[in-house]
Chimera marker file (.cmm) of the C-alpha trace (Angstrom):
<marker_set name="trace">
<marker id="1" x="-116.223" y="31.830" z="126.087" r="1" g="1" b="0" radius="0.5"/>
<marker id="2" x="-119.076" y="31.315" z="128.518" r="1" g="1" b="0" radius="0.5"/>
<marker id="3" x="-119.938" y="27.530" z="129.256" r="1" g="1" b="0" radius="0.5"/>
<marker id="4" x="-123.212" y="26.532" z="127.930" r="1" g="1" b="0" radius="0.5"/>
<marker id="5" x="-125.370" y="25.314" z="130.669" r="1" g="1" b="0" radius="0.5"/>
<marker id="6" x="-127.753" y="22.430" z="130.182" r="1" g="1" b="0" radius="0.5"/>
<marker id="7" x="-131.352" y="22.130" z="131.166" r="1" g="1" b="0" radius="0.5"/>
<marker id="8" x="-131.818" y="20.361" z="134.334" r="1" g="1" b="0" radius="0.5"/>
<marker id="9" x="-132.644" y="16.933" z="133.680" r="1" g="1" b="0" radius="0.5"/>
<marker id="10" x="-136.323" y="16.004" z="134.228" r="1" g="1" b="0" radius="0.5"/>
<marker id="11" x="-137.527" y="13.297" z="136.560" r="1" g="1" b="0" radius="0.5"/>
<marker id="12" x="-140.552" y="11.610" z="136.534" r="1" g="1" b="0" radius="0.5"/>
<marker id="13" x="-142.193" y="10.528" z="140.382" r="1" g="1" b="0" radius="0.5"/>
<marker id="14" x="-141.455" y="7.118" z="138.985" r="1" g="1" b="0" radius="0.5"/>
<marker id="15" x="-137.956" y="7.713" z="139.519" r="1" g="1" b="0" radius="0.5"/>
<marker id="16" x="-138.606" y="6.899" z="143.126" r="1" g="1" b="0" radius="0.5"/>
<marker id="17" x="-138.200" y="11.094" z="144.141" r="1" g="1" b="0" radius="0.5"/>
<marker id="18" x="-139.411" y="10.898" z="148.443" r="1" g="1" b="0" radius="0.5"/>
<marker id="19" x="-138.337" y="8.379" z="151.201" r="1" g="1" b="0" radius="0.5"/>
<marker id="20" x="-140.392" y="6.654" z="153.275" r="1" g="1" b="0" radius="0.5"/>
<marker id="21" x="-139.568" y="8.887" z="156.158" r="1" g="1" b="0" radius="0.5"/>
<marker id="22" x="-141.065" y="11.611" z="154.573" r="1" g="1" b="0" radius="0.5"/>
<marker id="23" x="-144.057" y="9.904" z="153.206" r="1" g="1" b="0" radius="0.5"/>
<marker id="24" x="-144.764" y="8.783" z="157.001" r="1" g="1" b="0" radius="0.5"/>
<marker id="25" x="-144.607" y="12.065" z="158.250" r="1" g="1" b="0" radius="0.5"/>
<marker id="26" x="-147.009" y="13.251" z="155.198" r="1" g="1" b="0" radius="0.5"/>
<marker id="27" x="-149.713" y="10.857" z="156.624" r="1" g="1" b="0" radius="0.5"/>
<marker id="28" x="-149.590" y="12.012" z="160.211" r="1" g="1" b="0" radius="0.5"/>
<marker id="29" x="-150.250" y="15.157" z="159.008" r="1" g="1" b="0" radius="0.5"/>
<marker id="30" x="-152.903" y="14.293" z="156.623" r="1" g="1" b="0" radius="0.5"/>
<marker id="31" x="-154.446" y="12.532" z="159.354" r="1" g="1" b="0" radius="0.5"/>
<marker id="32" x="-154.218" y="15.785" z="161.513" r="1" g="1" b="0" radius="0.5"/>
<marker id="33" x="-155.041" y="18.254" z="158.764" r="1" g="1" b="0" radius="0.5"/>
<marker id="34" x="-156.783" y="16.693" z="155.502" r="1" g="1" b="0" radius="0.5"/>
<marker id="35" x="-158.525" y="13.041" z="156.597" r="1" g="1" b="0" radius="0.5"/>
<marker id="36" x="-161.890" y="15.145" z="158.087" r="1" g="1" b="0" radius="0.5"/>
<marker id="37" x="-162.262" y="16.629" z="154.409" r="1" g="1" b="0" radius="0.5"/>
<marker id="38" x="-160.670" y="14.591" z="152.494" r="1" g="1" b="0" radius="0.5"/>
<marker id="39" x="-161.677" y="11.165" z="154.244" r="1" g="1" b="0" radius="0.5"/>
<marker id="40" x="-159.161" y="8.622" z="155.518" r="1" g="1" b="0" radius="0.5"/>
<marker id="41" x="-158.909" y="6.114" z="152.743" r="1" g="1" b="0" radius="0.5"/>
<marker id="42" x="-158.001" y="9.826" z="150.872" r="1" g="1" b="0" radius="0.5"/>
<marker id="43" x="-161.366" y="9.417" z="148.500" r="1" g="1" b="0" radius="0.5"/>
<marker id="44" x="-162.726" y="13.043" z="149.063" r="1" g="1" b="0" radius="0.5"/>
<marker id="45" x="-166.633" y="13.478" z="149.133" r="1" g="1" b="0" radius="0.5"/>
<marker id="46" x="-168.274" y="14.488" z="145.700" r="1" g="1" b="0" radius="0.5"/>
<marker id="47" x="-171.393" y="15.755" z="147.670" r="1" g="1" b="0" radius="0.5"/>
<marker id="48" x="-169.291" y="18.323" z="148.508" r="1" g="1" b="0" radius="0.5"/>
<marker id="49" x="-167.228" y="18.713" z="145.893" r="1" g="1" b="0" radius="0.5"/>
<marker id="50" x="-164.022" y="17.601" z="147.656" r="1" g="1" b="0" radius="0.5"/>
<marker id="51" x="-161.923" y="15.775" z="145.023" r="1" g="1" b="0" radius="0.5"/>
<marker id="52" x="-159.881" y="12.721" z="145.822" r="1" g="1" b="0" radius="0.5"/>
<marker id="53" x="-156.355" y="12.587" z="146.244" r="1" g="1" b="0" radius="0.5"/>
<marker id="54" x="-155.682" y="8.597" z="145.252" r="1" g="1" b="0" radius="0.5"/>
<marker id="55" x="-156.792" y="6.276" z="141.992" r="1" g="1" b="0" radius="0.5"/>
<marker id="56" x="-157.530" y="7.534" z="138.401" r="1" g="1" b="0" radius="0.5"/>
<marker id="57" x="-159.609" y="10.640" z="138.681" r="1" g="1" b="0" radius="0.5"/>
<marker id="58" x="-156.479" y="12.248" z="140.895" r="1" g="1" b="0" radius="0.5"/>
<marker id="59" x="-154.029" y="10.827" z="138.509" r="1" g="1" b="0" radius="0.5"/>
<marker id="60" x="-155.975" y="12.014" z="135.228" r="1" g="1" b="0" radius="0.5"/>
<marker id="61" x="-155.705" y="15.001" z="136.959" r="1" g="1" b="0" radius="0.5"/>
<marker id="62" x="-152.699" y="15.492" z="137.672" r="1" g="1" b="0" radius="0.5"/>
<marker id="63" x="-150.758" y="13.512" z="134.621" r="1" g="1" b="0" radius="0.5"/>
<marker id="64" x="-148.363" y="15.818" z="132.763" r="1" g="1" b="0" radius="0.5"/>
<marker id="65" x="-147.886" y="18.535" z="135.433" r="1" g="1" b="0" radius="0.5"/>
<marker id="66" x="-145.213" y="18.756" z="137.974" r="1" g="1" b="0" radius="0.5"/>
<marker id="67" x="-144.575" y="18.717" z="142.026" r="1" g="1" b="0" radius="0.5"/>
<marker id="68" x="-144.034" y="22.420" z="141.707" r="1" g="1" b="0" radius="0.5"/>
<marker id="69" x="-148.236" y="22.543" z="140.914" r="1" g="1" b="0" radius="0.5"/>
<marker id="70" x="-149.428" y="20.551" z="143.330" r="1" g="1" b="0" radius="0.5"/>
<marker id="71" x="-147.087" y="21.949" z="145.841" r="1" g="1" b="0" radius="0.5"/>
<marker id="72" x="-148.369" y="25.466" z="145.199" r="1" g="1" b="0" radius="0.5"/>
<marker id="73" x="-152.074" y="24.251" z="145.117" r="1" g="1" b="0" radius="0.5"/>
<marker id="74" x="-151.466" y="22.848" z="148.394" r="1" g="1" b="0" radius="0.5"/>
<marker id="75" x="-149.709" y="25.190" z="150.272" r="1" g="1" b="0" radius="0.5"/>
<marker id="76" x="-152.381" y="28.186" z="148.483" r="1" g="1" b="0" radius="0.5"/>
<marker id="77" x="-155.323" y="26.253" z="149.464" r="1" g="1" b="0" radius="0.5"/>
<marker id="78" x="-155.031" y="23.623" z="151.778" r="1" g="1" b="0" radius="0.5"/>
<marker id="79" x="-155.913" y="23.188" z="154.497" r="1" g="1" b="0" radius="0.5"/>
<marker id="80" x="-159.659" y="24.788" z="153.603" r="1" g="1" b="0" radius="0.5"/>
<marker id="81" x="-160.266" y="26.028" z="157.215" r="1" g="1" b="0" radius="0.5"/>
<marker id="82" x="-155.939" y="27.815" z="157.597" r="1" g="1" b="0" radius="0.5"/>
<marker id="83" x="-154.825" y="27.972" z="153.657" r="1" g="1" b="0" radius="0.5"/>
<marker id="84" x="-151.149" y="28.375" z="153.493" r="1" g="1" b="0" radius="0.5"/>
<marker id="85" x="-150.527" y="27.658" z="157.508" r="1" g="1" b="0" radius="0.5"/>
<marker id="86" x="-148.247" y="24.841" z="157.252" r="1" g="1" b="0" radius="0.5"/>
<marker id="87" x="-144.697" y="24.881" z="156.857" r="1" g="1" b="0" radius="0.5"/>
<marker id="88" x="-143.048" y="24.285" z="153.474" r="1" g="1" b="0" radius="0.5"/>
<marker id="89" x="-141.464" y="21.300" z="154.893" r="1" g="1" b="0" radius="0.5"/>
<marker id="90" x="-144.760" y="19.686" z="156.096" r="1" g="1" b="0" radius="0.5"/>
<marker id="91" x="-146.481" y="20.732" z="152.906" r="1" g="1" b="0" radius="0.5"/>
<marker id="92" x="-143.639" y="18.421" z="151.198" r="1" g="1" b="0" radius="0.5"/>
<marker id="93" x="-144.222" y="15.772" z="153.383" r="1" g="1" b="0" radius="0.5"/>
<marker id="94" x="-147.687" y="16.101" z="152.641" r="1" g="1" b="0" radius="0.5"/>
<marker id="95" x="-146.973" y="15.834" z="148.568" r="1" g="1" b="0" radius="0.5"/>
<marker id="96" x="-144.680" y="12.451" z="149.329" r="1" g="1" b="0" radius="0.5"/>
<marker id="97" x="-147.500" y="10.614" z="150.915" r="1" g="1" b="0" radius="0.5"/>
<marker id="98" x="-149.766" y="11.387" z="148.191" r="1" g="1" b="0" radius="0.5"/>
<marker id="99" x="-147.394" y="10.053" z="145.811" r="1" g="1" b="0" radius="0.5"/>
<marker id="100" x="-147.105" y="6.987" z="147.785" r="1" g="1" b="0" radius="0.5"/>
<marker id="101" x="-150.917" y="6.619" z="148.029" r="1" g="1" b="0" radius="0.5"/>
<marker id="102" x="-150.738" y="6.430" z="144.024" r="1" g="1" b="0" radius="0.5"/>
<marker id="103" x="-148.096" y="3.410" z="144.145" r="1" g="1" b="0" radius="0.5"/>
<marker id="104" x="-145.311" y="5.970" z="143.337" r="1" g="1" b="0" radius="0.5"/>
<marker id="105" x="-142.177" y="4.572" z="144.141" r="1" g="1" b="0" radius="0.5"/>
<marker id="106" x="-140.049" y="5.454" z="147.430" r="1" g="1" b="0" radius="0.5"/>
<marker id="107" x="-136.316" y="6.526" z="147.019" r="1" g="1" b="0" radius="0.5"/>
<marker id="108" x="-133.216" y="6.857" z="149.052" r="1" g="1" b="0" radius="0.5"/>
<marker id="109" x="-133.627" y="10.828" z="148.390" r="1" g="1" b="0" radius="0.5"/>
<marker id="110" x="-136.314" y="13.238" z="149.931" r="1" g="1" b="0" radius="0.5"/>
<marker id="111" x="-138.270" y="15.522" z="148.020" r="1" g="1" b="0" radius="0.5"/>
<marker id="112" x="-136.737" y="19.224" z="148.041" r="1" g="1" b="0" radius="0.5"/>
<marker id="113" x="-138.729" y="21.464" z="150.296" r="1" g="1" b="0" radius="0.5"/>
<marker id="114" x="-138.487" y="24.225" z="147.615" r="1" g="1" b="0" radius="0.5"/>
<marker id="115" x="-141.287" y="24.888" z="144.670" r="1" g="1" b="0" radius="0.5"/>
<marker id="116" x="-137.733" y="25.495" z="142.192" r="1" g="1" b="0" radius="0.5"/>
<marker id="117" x="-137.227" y="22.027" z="143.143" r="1" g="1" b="0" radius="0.5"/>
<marker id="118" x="-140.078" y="20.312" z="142.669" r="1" g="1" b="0" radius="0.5"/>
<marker id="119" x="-140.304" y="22.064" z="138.957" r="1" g="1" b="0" radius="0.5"/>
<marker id="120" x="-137.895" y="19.318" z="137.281" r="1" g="1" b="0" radius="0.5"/>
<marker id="121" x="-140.216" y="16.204" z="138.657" r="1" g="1" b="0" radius="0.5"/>
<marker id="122" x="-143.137" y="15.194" z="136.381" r="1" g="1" b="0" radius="0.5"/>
<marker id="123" x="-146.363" y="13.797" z="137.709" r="1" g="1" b="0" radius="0.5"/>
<marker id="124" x="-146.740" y="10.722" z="135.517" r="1" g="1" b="0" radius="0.5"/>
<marker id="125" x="-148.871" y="7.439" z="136.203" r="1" g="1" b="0" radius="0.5"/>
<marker id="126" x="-146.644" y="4.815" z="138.069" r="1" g="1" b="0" radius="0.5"/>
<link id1="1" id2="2" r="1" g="1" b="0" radius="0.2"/>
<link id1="2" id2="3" r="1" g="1" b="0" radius="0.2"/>
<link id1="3" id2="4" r="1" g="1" b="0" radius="0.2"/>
<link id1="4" id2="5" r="1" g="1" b="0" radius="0.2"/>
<link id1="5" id2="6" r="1" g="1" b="0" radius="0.2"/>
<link id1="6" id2="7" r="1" g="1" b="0" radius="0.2"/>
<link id1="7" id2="8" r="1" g="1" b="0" radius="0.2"/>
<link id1="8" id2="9" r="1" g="1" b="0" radius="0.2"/>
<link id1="9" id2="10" r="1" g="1" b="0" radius="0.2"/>
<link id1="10" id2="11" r="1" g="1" b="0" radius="0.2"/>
<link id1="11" id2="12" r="1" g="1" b="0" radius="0.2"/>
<link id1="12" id2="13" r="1" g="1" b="0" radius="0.2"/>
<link id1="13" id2="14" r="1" g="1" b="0" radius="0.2"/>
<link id1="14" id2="15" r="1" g="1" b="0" radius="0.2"/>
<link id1="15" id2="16" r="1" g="1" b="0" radius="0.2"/>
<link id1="16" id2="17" r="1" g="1" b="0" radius="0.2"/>
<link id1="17" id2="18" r="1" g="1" b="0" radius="0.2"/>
<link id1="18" id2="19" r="1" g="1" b="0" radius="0.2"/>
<link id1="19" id2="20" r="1" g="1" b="0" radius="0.2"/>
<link id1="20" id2="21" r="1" g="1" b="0" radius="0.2"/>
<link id1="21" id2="22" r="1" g="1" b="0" radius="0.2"/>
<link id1="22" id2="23" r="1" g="1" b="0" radius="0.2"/>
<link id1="23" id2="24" r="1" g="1" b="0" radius="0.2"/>
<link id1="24" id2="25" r="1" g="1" b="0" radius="0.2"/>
<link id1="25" id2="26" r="1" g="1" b="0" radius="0.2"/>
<link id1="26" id2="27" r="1" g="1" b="0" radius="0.2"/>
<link id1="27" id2="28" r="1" g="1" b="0" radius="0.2"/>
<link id1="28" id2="29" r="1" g="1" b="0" radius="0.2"/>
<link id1="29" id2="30" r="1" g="1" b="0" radius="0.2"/>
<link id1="30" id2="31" r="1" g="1" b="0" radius="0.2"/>
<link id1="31" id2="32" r="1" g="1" b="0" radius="0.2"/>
<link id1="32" id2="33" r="1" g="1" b="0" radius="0.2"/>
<link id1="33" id2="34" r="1" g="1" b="0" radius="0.2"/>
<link id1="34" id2="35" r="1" g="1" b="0" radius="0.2"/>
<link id1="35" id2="36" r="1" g="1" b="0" radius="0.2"/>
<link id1="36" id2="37" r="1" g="1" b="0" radius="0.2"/>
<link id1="37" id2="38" r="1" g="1" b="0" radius="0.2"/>
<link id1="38" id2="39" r="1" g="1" b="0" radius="0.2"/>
<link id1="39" id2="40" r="1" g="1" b="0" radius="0.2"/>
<link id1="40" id2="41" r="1" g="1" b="0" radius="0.2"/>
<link id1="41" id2="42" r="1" g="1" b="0" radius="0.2"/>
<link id1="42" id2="43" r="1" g="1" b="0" radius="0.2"/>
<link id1="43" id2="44" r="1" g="1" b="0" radius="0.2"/>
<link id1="44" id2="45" r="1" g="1" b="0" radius="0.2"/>
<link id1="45" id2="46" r="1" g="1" b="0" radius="0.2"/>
<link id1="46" id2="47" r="1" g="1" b="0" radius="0.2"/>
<link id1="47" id2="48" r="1" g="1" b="0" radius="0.2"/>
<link id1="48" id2="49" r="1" g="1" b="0" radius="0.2"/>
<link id1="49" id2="50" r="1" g="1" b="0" radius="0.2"/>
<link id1="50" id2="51" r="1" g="1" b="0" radius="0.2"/>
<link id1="51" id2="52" r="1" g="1" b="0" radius="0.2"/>
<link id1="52" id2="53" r="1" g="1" b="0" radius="0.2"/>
<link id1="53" id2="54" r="1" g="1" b="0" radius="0.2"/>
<link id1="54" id2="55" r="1" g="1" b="0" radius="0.2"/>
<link id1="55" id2="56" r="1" g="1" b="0" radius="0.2"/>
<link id1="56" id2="57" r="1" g="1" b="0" radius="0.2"/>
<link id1="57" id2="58" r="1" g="1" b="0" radius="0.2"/>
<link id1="58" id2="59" r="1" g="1" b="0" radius="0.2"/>
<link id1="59" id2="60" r="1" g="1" b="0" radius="0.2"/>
<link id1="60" id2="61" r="1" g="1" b="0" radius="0.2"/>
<link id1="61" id2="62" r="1" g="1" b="0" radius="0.2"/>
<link id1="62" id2="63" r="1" g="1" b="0" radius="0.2"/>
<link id1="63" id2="64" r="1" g="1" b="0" radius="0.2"/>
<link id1="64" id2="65" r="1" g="1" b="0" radius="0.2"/>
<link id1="65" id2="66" r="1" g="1" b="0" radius="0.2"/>
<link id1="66" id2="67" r="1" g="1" b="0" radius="0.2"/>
<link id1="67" id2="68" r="1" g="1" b="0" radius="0.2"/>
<link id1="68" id2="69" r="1" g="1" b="0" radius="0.2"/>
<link id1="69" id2="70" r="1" g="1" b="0" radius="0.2"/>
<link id1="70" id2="71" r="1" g="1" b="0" radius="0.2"/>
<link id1="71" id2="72" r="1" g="1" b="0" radius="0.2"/>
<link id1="72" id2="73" r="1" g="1" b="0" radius="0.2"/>
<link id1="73" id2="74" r="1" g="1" b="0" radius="0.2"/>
<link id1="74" id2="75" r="1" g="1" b="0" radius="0.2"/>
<link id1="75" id2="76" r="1" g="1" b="0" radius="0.2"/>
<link id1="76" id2="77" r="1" g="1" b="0" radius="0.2"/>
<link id1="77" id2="78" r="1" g="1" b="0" radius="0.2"/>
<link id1="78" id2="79" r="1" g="1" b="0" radius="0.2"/>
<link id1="79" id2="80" r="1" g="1" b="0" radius="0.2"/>
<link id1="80" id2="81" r="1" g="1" b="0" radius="0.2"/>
<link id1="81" id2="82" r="1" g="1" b="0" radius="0.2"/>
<link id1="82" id2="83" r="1" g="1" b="0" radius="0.2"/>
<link id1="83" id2="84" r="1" g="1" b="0" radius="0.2"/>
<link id1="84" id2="85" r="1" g="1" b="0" radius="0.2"/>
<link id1="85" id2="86" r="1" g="1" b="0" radius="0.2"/>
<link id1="86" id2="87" r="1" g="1" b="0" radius="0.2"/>
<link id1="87" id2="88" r="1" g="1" b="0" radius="0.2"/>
<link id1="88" id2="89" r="1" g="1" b="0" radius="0.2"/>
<link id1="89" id2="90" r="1" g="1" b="0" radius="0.2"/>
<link id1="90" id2="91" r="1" g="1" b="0" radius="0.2"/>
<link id1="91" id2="92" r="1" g="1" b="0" radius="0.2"/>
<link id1="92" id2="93" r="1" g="1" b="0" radius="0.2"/>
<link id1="93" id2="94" r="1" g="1" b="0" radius="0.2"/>
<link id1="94" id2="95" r="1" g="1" b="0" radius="0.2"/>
<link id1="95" id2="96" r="1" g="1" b="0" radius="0.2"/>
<link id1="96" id2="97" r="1" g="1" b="0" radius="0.2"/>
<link id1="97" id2="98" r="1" g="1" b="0" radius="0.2"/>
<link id1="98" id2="99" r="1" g="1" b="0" radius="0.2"/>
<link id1="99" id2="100" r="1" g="1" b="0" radius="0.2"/>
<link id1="100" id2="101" r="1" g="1" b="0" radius="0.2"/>
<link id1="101" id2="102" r="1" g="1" b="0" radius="0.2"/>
<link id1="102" id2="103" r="1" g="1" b="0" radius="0.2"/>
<link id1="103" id2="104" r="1" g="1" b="0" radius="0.2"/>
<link id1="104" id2="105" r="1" g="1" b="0" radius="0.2"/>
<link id1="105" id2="106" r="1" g="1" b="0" radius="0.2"/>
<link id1="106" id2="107" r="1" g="1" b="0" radius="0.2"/>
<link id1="107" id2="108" r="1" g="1" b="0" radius="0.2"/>
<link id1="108" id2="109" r="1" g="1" b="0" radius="0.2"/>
<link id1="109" id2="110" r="1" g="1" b="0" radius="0.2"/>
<link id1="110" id2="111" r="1" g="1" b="0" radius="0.2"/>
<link id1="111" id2="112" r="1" g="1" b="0" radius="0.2"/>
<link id1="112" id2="113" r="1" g="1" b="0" radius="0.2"/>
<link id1="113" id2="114" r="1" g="1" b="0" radius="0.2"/>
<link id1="114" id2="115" r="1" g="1" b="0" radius="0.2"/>
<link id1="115" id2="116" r="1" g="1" b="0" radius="0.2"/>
<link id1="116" id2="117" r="1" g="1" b="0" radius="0.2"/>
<link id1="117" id2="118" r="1" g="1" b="0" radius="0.2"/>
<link id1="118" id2="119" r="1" g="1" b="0" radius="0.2"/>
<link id1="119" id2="120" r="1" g="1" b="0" radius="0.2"/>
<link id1="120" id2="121" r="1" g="1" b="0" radius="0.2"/>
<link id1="121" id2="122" r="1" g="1" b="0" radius="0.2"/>
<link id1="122" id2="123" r="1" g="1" b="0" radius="0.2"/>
<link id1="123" id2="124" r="1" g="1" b="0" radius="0.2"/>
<link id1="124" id2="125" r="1" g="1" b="0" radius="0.2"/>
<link id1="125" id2="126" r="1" g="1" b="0" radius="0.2"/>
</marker_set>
């Protein structure tokens, strides 16, 4: 008889899911790539319809989804001017500081750099 497998168990970002390491790298390359769109204080610019990535509206956004989908929306559209052209790692990197900018907790394990995953780890207000 075939063992049953179980679901993998989901995890919320509150369950502390990047380290700081990665979340530092993130912001280097946020300052390299993202801050001339997206601002350095990570606010975006509504004149130009260029949402932000920190606070409420981001969170309302994003509350209920997974890593997986903001993953894929970054590495499919980001940055505007070279979509896709960053490595899967850095894209990861890049996810981890925007949890941290949204008072997600650090943990003592990096985020995967694999959309499979990222699937199990809701995106849930901190």
């Amino acid at each position: 008889m075939a063992a049953r497998q179980e679901p993998a168990a989901k995890r919320s970002i509150k369950d502390g899911v990047y380290t700081e390491i990665q979340a530092n790298r993130g912001e280097r390359e946020y300052g390299r790539t993202c801050e001339h769109c997206h601002g350095a204080g990570l606010e975006g610019d509504a004149g130009k319809e260029i949402p932000p990535l920190v606070s409420d509206p981001f969170m309302r956004n994003w509350n209920g989804k997974n890593l997986k989908d903001l993953f894929e929306l970054l590495s499919r559209s980001m940055p505007a001017d070279k979509r896709g052209s960053l490595s899967a790692r850095t894209y990861t990197d890049l996810v981890a500081y925007l949890l941290r900018a949204n008072d997600a907790p650090a943990g003592s394990s990096a985020l995967p750099d694999s959309p499979a995953g990222l699937e199990a780890i809701a995106i849930e207000k901190p």
